[in-house]
DRENZA-775764 format. One line per 3 residues: number of its first residue (from 0); for each residue x, y, z of C-alpha. Coordinates in steps of 0.02 Angstrom, whole numbers, plus 50000, padded with zeros to 5 digits. Example, Ala and Ser with C-alpha at 12.3 -4.5 7.8 and 13.67 -1.06 7.14 Angstrom:
2
0) 50615 49775 50390  50684 49947 50357 $
END
This chain:
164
0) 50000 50000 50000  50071 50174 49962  50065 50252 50137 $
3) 50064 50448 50056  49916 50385 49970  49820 50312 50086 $
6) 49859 50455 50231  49780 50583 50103  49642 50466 50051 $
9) 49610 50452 50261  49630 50651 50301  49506 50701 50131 $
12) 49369 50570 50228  49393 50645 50389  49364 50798 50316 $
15) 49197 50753 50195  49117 50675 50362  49140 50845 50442 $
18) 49032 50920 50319  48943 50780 50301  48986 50779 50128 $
21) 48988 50642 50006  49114 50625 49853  49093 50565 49655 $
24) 49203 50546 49537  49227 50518 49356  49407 50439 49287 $
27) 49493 50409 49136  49665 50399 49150  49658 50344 49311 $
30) 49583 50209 49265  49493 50180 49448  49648 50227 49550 $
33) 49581 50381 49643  49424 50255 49682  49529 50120 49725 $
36) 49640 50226 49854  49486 50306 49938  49384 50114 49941 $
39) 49550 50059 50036  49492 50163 50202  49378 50073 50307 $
42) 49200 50185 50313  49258 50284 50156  49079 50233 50107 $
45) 48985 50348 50227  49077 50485 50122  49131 50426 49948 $
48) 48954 50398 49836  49013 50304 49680  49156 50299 49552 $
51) 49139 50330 49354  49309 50232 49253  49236 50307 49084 $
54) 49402 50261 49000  49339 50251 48827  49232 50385 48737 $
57) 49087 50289 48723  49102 50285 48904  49128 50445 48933 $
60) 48972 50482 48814  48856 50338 48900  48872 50360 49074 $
63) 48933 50560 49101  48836 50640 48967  48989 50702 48876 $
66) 48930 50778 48704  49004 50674 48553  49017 50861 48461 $
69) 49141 50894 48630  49242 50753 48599  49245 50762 48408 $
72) 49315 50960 48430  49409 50949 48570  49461 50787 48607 $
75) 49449 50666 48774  49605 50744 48836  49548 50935 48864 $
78) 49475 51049 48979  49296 51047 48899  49284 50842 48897 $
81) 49347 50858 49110  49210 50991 49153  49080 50894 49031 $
84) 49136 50738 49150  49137 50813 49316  48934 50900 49273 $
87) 48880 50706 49228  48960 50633 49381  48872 50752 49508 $
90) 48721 50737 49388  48715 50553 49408  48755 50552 49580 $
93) 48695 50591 49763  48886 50682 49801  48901 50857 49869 $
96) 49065 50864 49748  49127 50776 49614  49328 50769 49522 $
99) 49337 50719 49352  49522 50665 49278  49568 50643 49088 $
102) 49737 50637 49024  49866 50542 48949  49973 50431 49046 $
105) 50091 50352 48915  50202 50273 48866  50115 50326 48690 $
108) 49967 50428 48668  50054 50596 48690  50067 50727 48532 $
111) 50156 50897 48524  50019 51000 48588  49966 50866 48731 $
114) 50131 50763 48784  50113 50602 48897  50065 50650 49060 $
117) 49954 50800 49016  49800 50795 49125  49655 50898 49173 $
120) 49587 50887 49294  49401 50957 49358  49295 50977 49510 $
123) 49138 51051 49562  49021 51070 49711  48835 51046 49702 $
126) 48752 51212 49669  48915 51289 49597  49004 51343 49429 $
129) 49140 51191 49357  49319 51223 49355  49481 51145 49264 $
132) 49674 51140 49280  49796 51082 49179  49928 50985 49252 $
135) 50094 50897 49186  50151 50766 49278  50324 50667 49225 $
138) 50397 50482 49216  50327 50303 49163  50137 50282 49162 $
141) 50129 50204 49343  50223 50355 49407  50097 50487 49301 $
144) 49919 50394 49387  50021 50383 49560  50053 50584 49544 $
147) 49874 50627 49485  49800 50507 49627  49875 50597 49734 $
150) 49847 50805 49668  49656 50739 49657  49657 50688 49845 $
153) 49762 50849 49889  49666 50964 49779  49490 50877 49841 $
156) 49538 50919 50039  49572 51091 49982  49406 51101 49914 $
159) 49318 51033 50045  49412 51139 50171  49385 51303 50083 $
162) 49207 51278 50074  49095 51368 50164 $
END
């Protein structure tokens, strides 16, 4: 078990069941991994609603509503396919705030304009407007999920702290 992992995964819960909060989310590139980290804490499921791995488009169109004219123009890695993700996992979901991740791990995948380990990544809190970063992470494709595992569960107690 990756103990930096798990310790965020534990201090995000702890704070969610503060605010009595609940958490979605919708992955790609990811492929489950934030899920997986957060379904590793005993109780996480008084706080963590449900997971979306929508690693293909059709996935991605299915079960988060993502508009095929989105991914057609933009692509699945890009900010408008991660807030188009993160509105269709708090749609389809009882959560109180929802991440979305899409991005390109590697080894291949990556182009000029989007290398490997370009990721956005999106959140948003019931009732409020979407938002996006861009992040690059670096190294081999285990090494890219492990680092946007962990921003997501960093950037998610942030969120849930700065709430008010």
């Amino acid at each position: 078990m990756d103990r930096a992992l798990y310790e965020s995964a534990v201090l995000l819960g702890s704070r969610l069941q503060k605010r009595a909060w609940q958490l979605a989310l919708a992955e790609s590139c990811t492929g489950g991994g934030i899920a997986k980290t957060i379904t590793d804490v005993p109780g996480s499921s008084v706080w963590f609603d449900r997971g979306f791995v929508s690693y293909s488009n059709a996935a991605k169109v299915d079960m988060l509503g993502v508009s095929q004219a989105t991914l057609n123009a933009k692509g699945a890695v890009s900010e408008e396919t991660a807030l188009e993700m993160v509105e269709g996992a708090l749609a389809n979901s009882l959560a109180d705030l929802a991440m979305a991740v899409t991005g390109i791990a590697g080894p291949d995948g990556g182009t000029g304009e989007k290398p490997v380990g370009t990721v956005f990544i999106a959140w948003q809190v019931r009732g409020q407007p979407s938002h996006c970063v861009k992040q690059q992470f670096s190294g081999d494709r285990l090494a890219v999920r492990r680092q946007v595992v962990l921003f997501c569960l960093q950037q998610a107690y942030r969120l849930v702290g700065a709430e008010k």
